[in-house]
TORPAGU-942946 format. One line per 10 residues: for each residue x, y, z of C-alpha. Coordinates in nm, 4 decimals, always signed. Example, Ala and Ser with C-alpha at 12.3 -4.5 7.8 and 13.67 -1.06 7.14 Angstrom:
# TORPAGU-942946
+1.2300/-0.4500/+0.7800; +1.3670/-0.1060/+0.7140
END
This chain:
# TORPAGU-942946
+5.0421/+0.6060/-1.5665; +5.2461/+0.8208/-1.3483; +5.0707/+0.9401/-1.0488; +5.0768/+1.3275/-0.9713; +5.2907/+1.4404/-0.6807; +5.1548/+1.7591/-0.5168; +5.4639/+2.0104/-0.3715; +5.4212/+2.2051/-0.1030; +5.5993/+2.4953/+0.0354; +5.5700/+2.3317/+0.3830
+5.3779/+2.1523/+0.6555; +5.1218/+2.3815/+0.7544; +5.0863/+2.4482/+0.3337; +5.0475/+2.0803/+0.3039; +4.8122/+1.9911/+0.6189; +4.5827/+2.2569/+0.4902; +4.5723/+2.1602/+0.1786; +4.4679/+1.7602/+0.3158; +4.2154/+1.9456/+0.5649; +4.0518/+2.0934/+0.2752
+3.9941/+1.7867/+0.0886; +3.8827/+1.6403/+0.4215; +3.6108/+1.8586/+0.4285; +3.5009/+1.9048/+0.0794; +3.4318/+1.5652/+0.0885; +3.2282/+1.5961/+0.3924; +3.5272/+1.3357/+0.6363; +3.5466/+1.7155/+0.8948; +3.3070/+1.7362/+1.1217; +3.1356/+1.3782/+1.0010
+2.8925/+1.2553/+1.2890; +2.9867/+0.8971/+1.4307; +2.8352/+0.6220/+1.6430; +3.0100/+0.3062/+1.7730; +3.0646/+0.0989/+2.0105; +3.4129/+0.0466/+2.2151; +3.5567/-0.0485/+2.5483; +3.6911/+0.1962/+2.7874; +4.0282/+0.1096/+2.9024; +4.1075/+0.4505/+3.0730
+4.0154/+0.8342/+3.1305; +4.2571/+1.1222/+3.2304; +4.1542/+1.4768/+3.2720; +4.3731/+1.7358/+3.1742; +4.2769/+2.1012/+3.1887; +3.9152/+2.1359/+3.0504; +3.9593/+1.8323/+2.8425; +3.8562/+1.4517/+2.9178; +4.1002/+1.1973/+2.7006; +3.8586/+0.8606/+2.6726
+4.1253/+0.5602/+2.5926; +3.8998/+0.2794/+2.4298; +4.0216/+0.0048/+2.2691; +3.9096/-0.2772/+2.0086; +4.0587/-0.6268/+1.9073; +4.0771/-0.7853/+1.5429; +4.2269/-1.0055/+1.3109; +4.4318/-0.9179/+0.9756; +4.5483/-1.1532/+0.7633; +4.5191/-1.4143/+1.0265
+4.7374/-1.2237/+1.2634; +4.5543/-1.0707/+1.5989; +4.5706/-0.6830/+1.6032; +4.4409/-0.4083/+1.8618; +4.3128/-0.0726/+1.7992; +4.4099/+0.2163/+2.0333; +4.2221/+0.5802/+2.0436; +4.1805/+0.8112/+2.2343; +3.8724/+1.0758/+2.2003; +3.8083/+1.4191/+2.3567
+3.5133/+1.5327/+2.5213; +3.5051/+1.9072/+2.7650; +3.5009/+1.8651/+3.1032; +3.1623/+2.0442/+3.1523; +3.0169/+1.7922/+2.8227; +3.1340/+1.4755/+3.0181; +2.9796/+1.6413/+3.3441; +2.6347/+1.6822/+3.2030; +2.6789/+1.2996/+3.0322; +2.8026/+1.1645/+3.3490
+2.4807/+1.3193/+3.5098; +2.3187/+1.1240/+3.2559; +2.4140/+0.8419/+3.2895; +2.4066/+0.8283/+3.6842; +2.7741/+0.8042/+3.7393; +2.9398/+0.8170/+4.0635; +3.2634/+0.8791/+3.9342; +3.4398/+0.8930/+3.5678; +3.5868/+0.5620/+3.6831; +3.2765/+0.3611/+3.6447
+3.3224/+0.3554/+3.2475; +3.6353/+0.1549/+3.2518; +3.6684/-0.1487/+3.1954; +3.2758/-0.1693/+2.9837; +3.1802/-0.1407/+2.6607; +2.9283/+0.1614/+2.5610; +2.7826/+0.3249/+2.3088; +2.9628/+0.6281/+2.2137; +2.8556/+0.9850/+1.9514; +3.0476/+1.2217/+1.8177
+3.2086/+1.4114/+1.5827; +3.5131/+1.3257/+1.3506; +3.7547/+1.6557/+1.3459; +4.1291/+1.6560/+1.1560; +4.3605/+1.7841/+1.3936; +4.6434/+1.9894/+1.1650; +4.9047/+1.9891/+1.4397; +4.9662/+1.5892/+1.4632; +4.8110/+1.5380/+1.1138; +4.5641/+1.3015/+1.2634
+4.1837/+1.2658/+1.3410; +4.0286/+1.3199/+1.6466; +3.6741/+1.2031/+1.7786; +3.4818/+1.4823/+2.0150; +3.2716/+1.2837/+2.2288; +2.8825/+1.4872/+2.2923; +2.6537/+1.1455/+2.4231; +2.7419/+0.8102/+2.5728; +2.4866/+0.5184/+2.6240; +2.4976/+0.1986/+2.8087
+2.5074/-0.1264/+2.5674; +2.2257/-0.3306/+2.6172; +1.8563/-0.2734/+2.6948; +1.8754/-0.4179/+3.0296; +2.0854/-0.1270/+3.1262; +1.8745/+0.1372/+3.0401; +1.5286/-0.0107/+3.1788; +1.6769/-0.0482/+3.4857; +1.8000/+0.3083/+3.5040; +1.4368/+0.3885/+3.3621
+1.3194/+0.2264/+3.6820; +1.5733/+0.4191/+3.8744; +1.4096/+0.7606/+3.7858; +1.0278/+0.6465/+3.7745; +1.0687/+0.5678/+4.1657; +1.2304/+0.8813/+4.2210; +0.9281/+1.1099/+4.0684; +0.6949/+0.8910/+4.2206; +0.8182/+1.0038/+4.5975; +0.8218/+1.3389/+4.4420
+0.4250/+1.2682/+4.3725; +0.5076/+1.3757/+4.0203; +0.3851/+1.0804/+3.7884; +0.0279/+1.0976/+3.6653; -0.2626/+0.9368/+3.8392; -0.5178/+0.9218/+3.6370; -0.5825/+0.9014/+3.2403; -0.6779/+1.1727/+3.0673; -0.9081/+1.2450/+2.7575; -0.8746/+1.5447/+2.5007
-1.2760/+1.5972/+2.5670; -1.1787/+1.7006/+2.9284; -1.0174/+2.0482/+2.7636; -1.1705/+2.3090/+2.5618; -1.1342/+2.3427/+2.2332; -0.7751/+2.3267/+2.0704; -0.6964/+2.6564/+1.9383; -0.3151/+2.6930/+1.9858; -0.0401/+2.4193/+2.0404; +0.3010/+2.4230/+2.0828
+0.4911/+2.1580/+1.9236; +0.8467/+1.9971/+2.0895; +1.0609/+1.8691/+1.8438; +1.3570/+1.8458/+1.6115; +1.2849/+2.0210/+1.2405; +1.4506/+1.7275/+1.0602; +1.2514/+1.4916/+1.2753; +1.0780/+1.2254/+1.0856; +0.7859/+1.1910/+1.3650; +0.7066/+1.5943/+1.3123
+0.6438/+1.5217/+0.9265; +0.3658/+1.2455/+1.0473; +0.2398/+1.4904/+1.2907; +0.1618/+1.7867/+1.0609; +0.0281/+1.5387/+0.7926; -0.2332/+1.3513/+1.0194; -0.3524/+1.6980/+1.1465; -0.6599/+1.7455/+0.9522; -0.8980/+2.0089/+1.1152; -1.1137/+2.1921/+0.8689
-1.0713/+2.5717/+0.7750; -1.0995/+2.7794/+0.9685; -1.1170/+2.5963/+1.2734; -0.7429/+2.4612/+1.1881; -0.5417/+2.5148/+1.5116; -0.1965/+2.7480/+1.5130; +0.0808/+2.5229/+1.5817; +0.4235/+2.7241/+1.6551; +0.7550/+2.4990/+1.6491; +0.9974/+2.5436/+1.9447
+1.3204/+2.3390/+1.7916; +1.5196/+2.1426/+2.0184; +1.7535/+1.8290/+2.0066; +1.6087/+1.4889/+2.0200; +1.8390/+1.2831/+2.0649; +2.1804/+1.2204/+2.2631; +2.3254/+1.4509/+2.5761; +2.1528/+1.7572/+2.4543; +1.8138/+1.6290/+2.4323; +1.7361/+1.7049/+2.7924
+1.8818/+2.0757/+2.8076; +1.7265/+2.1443/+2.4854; +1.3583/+2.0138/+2.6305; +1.3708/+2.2764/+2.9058; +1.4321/+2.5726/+2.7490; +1.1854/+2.4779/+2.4920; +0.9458/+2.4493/+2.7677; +1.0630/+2.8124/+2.9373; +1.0310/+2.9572/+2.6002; +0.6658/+2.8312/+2.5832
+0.6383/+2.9366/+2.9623; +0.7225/+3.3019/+2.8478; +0.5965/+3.3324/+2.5155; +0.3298/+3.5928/+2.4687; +0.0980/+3.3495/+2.2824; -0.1523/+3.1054/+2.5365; -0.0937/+2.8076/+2.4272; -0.3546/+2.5201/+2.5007; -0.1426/+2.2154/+2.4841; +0.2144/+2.1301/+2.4223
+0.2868/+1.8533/+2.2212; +0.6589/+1.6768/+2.2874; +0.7114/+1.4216/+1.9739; +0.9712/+1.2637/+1.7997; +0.9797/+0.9602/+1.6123; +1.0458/+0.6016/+1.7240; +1.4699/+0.4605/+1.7484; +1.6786/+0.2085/+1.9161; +1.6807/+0.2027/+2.2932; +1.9537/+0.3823/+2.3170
+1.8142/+0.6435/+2.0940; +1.5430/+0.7005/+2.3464; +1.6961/+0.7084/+2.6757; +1.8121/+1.0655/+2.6553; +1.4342/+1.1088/+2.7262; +1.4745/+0.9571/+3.0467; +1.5498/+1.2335/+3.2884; +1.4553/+1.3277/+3.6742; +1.4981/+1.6672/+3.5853; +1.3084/+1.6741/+3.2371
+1.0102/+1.4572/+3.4457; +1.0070/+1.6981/+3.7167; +0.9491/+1.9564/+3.4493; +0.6914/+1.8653/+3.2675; +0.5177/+1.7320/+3.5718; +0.5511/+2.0866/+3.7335; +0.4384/+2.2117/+3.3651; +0.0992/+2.0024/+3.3731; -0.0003/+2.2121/+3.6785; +0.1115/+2.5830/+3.6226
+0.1114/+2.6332/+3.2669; -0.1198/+2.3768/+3.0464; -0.1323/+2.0001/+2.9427; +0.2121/+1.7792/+2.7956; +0.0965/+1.5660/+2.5336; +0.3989/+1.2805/+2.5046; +0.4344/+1.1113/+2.1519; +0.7764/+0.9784/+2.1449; +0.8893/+0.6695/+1.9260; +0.6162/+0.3957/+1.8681
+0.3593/+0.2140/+2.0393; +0.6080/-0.0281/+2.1756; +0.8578/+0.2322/+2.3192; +0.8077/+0.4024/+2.6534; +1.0128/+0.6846/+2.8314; +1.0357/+0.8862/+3.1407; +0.8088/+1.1916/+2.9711; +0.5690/+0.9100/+2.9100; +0.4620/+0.8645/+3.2656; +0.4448/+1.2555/+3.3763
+0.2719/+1.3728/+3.0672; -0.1193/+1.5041/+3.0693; -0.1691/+1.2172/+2.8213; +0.0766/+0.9646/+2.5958; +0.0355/+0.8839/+2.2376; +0.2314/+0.5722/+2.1049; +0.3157/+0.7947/+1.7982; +0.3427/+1.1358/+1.6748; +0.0289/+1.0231/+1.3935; -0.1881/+0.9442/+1.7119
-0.1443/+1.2773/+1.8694; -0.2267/+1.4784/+1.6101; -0.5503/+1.2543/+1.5249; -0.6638/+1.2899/+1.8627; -0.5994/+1.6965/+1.8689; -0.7668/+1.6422/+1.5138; -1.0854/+1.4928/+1.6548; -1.1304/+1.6581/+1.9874; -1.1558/+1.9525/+1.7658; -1.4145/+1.8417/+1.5245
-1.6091/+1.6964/+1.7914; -1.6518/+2.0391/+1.9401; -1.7232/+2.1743/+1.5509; -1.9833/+1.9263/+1.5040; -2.1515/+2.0124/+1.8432; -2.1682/+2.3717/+1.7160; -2.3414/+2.2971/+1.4128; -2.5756/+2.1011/+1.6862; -2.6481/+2.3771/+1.8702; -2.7038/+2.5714/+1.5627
-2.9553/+2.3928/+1.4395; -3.1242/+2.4078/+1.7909; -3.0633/+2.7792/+1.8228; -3.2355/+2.8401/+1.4779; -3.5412/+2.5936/+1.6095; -3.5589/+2.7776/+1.9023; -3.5572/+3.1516/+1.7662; -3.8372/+3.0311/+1.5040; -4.0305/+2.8905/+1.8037; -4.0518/+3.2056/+1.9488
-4.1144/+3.4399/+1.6605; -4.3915/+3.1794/+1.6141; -4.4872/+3.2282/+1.9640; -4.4992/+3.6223/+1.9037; -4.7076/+3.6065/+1.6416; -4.9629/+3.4149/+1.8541; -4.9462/+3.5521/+2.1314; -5.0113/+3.9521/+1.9229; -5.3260/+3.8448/+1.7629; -5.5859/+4.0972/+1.7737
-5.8090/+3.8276/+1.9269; -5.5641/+3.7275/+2.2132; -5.5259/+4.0878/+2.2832; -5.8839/+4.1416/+2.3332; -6.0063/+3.8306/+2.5185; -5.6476/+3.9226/+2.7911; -5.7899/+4.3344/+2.7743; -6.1549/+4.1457/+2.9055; -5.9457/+4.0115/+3.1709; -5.8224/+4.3286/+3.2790
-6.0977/+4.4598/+3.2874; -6.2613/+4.1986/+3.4657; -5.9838/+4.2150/+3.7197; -6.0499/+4.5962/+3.7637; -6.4188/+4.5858/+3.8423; -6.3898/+4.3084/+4.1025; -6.1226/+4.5294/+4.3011; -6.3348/+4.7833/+4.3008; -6.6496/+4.6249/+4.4249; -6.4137/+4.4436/+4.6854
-6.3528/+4.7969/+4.8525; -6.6559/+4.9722/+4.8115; -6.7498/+4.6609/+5.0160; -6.4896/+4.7186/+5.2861; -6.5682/+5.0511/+5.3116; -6.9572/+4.9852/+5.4375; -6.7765/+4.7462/+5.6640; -6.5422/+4.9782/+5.8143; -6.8141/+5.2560/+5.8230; -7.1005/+5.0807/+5.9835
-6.8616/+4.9156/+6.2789; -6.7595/+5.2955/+6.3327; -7.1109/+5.3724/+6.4004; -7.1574/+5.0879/+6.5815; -6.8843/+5.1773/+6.8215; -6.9115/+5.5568/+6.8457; -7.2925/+5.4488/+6.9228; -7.2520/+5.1807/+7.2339; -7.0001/+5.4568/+7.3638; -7.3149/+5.7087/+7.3409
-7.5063/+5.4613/+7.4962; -7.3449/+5.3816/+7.7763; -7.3502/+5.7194/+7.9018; -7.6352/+5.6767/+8.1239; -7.4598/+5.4867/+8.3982; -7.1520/+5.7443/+8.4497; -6.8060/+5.6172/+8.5564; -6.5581/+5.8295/+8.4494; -6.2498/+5.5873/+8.4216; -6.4886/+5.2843/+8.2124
-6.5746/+5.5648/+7.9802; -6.2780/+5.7064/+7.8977; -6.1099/+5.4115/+7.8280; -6.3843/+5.2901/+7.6225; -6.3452/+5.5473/+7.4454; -5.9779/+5.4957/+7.3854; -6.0151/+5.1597/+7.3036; -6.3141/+5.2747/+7.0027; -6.0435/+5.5200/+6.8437; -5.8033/+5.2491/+6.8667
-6.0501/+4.9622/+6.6826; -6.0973/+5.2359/+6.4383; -5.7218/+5.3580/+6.3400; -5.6526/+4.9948/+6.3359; -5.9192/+4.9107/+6.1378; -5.8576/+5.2360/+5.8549; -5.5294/+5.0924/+5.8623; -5.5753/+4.7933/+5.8087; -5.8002/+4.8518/+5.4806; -5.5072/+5.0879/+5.3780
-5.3101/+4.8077/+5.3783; -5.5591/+4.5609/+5.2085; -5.5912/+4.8340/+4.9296; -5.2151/+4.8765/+4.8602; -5.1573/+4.4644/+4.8746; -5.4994/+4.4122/+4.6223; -5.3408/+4.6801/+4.4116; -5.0463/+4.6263/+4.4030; -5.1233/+4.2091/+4.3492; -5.3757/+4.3150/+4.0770
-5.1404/+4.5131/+3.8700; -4.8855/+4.2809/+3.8892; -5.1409/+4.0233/+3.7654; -5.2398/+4.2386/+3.5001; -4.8592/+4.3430/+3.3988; -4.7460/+3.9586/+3.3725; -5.0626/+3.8949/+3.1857; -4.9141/+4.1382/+2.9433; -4.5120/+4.1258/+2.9815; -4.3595/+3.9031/+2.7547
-4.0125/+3.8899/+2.6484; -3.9947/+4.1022/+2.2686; -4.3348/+4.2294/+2.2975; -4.3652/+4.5080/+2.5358; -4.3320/+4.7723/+2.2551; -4.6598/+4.6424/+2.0887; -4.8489/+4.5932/+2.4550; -4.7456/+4.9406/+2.5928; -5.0555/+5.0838/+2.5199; -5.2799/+4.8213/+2.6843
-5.0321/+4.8211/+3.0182; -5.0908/+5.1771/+3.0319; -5.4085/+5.2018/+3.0222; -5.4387/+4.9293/+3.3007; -5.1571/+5.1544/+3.4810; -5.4670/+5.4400/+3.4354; -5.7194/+5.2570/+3.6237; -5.5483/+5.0783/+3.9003; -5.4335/+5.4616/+3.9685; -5.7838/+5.5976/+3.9509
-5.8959/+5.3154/+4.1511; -5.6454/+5.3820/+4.4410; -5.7414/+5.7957/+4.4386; -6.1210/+5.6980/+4.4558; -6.0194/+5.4510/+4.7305; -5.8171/+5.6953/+4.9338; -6.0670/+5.9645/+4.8790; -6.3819/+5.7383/+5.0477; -6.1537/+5.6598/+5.3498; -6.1265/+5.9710/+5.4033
-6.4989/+6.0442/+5.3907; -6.5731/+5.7912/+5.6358; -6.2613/+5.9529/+5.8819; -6.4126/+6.2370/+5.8676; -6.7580/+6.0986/+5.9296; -6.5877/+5.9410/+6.2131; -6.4120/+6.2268/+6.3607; -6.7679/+6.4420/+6.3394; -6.9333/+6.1547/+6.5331; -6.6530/+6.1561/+6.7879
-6.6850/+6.5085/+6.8102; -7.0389/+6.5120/+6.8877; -6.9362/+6.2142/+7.1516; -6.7363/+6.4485/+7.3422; -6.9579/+6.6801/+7.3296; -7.2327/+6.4474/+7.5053; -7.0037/+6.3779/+7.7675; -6.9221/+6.7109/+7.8610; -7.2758/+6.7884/+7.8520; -7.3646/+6.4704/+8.0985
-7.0427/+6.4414/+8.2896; -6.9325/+6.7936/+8.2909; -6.5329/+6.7824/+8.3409; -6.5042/+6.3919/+8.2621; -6.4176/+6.4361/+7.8899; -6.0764/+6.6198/+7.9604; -5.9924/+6.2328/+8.1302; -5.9628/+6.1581/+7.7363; -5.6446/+6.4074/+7.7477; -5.4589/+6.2939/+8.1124
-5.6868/+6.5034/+8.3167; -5.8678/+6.4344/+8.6674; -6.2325/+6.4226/+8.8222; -6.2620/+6.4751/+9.1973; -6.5304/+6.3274/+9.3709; -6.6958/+6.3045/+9.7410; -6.8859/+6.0115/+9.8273; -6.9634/+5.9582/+9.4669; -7.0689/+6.3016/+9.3622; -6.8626/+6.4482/+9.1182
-6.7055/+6.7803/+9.2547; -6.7581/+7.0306/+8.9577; -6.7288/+7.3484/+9.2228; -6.5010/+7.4798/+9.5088; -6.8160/+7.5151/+9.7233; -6.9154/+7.1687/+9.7409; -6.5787/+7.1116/+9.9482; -6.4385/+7.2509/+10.2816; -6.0617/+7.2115/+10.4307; -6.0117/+6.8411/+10.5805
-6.2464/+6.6777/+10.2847; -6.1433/+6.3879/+10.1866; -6.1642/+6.3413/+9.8298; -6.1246/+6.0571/+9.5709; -5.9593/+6.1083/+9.2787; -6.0636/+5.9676/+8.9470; -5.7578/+5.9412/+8.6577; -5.7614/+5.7760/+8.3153; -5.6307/+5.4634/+8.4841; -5.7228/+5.4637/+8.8175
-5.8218/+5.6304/+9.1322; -5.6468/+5.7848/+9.4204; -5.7413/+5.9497/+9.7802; -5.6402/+6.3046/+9.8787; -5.7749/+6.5872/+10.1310; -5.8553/+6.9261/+10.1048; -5.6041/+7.1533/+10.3406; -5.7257/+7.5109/+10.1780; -6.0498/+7.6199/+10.0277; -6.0407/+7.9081/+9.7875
-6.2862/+8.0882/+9.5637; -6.2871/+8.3603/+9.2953; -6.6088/+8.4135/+9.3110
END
């Protein structure tokens, strides 16, 4: 059978005619990974030309493979930052791991390989670079220092969830989240890559996306599922560690859950809390959150106890007989107070009398001064002693109401007891006019006695009484001068005050008489 030759009008007809085919059958922009060693680098414009090469046999006859890939400048920066390089130099003459993507390049009619990740070979390699980084956020006091349980936060209402959307490990994590309706957390997806040089960029403005996003979120959940070594060590970072390290402390808890139980990463020491695997995470979210539903439904139950307990408690506590037997009490209470002042009162009245009669008394033996300050002294034991039972009143009335109000003043029944706190309200307030009204009586009965006092002394000691108000009583040798003709110029006088005596003499005598 003859084979069909295709005719073109020319190259560029031809070459985009091949290009076509390329990339119907998905060859263009095909994603590769292999290994090769680096023989050189040159750097040309914004381009990077990686020369790796490859030896093999063919029909017994040793052969070598020569390419060259691309990578941008800025691409092999961010790698190179990656991978900890002091110079572009440092990848020649190794073998590494390289990622990219297979593009047909019309103008030479050949296939080129864009470089986007590089990874040392070997697992040695990468630990110790792990290493590397882990000392560095430890002087930066940025690695977690104690372990953390989901118990220690409130409930988990809103998460944020790290990840790639074809990621295998966010399938497990949706699946194993199994909170009940309708206490089933929101869980928003901020997409980012997981793997290779873009991993890291991609992590950080995920997490300043979160950072701004209107929504609080209560945890953020960073997950992918578990790969090769080299898979994994785009996740080990000083920046990305710093990051979520910082993020712990300003924003809310990084829950790690990246590849499997075996597998460990730089995010894995900085986070809140690690998971070995996308499934744990989300069954630990998944029963921190039932816990707290199931301690609802507790205190439910002990809420509904409770409120019967006290409706039962109401009920008691309004019975007609209750009522009465705490109404006695009242009652009771009233009487006693009453009987406790009336007693007072005689008290108060009959040391009045008492007083207001030794100062009568004592008038036979005039001395002026000892009078009048005996005097003073009696109106001072009796305002102290009216105030004093003023005082006793208001404390024993005010102490009895308040007896009688918390006898009566429990919490939901005040509308139904109204009517017996008023009426105790009534007689504590009659009580305290009649109380009031008998001091008075006996102040009065007081002042009249006093009155009649002063009286007595004017009558026996002529001017002496007006020594009650800051006056003065002359006398000469003991006889009280109570006229201008009893004295001549040159006298000498004495001179009795309301606290104490003094000398003077008489220079001028005159009378109006």
């Amino acid at each position: 059978m003859e084979e069909e030759t295709l005719e073109f009008k020319d190259l560029d007809n031809m070459l985009e005619h091949i290009r076509t085919i390329l990339a119907d059958a998905g060859l263009n922009n095909l994603r590769v990974k292999f290994p090769a060693d680096v023989t050189n680098i040159n750097v040309r414009g914004s381009y990077v030309y990686i020369n790796v090469s490859q030896d093999y046999v063919e029909r017994g006859t040793k052969r070598r493979i020569d390419l060259s890939m691309i990578s941008g400048t800025s691409a092999f920066a961010r790698m190179g930052r990656q991978l900890a390089l002091k110079s572009s130099s440092d990848l020649k003459g190794k073998k590494w791991l390289f990622e990219g993507t297979l593009s047909f390049y019309k103008p030479r009619a050949s296939f080129s390989i864009w470089i986007d990740t590089i990874a040392p070979i070997g697992e040695s390699d990468i630990a110790a670079r792990r290493r590397e980084i882990y000392l560095a956020l430890k002087a930066r006091n940025a690695l977690r220092t104690e372990e953390h349980d989901l118990a220690e936060l409130p409930p988990i209402k809103r998460i944020a969830v790290i990840s790639s959307s074809t990621a295998a490990g966010l399938g497990d994590f949706f699946s194993n989240l199994s909170v009940q309706y309708p206490y089933k957390p929101i869980v928003h997806l901020f997409e980012s890559y997981m793997q290779g040089n873009r991993t890291v960029p991609g992590i950080l403005s995920a997490l300043k996306k979160i950072a701004s996003c209107p929504v609080k979120y209560d945890v953020v959940v960073l997950t992918r599922g578990g790969g090769s070594a080299s898979d994994l060590m785009y996740f080990d970072n000083l920046d990305l560690g710093s990051a979520i390290s910082d993020f712990n402390k300003t924003y809310c808890p990084v829950l790690s859950a990246i590849g499997h139980e075996r597998d460990f990463t730089i995010p894995d020491f900085v986070a809140w809390k690690r998971f070995d695997t996308p499934t744990a995470v989300a069954r630990g979210i998944t029963e921190q959150v039932n816990e707290y539903i199931a301690s609802l439904e507790e205190f439910a139950d002990l809420l509904d106890d409770e409120m019967n307990w006290l409706f039962q408690r109401a009920w008691d506590e309004t019975d007609p007989k209750r009522l009465g037997i705490m109404s006695d009490r009242i009652e009771e209470n009233m009487s006693r107070t009453e009987h406790f002042f009336e007693d007072e009162i005689r008290v108060l009245s009959g040391t009045i009398l008492h007083r207001i009669g030794q100062a009568v008394n004592e008038l036979g033996s005039f001395n002026p001064t000892r009078y009048v300050l005996s005097i003073e002294r009696t109106m001072n034991e009796i305002l102290a002693l009216t105030e004093g039972l003023i005082n006793r009143a208001e404390t024993t009335i005010q102490r009895s109401f308040h007896y009688s109000e918390s006898q009566l003043d429990y919490a939901g029944l005040r509308n139904q007891l109204d009517r017996h706190l008023m009426n105790a309200n009534g007689q504590v307030e009659l009580l305290d006019k009649g109380i009031f009204r008998l001091i008075d009586d006996k102040i009065n009965e007081a002042g009249n006695d006093l009155d009649n006092l002063f009286n007595d002394l004017t009558l026996h000691g002529g001017y002496a009484a007006s020594l009650l108000f800051g006056g003065v009583v002359l006398k000469k040798a003991d006889r009280i001068v109570n006229s201008v003709r009893i004295v001549s110029p040159g006298d000498e006088v004495d001179c009795v005050f309301k606290d104490g005596e003094a000398k003077a003499t008489i220079d001028e005598v005159k009378s109006e008489v």
